[in-house]
C-alpha positions in Angstrom: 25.8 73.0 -59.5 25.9 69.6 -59.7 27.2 68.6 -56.0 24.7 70.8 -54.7 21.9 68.7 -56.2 23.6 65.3 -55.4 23.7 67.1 -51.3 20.4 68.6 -51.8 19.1 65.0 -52.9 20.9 63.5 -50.0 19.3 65.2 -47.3 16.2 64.8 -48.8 16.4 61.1 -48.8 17.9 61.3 -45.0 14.7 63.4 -44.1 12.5 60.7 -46.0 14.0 57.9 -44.5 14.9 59.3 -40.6 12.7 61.9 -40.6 9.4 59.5 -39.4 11.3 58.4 -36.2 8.0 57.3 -33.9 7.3 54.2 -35.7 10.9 53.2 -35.4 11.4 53.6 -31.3 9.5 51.0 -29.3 7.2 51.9 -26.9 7.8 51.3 -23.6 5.2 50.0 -20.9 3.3 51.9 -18.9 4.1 51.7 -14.9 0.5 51.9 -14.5 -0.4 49.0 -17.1 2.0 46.7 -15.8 0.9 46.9 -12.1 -3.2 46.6 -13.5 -1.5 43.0 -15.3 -0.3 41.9 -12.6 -3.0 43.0 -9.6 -5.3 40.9 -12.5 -3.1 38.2 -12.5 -3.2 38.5 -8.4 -7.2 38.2 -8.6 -7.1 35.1 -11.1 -5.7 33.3 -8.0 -8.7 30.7 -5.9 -8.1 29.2 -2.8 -9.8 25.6 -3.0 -10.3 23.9 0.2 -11.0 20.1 0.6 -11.8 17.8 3.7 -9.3 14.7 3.4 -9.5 11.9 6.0 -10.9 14.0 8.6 -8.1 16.9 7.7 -9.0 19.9 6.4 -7.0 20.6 3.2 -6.2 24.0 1.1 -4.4 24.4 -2.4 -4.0 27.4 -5.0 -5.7 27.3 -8.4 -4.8 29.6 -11.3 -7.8 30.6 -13.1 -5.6 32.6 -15.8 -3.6 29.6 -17.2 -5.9 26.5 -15.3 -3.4 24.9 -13.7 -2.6 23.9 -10.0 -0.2 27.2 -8.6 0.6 24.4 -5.4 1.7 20.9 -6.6 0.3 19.2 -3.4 -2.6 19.6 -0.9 -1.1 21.2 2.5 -2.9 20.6 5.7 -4.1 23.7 7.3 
């Protein structure tokens, strides 16, 4: 009678403890989400234009993390 409560208390705990699996697997993206992130990303993207000596000029600016994408000007 005994080893039938120690195996009965055993899968108890097992049930407890493994039972709740959804927290435990990670999530993985969405196809959808990651294509929104990046077509985001994609629109964050300006095209600044400058005159330069008598040369017209054009580099890429980052909105998303401020920061020149083209690290010089390049004559158009």
């Amino acid at each position: 009678m005994n080893k039938i409560k120690k195996y009965l208390f055993l899968i108890g705990l097992c049930i407890y403890f493994f039972g709740n699996s959804k927290e435990v697997i990670a999530k993985t993206p969405n196809v959808n989400t990651i294509i929104e992130d990046s077509i985001k990303r994609a629109k964050d993207i300006v095209t600044k234009t400058r005159r330069y000596h008598g040369k017209r000029q054009h580099r890429r600016w980052d909105n998303l993390n401020n920061k020149w994408i083209d690290p010089q000007w390049i004559d158009d």
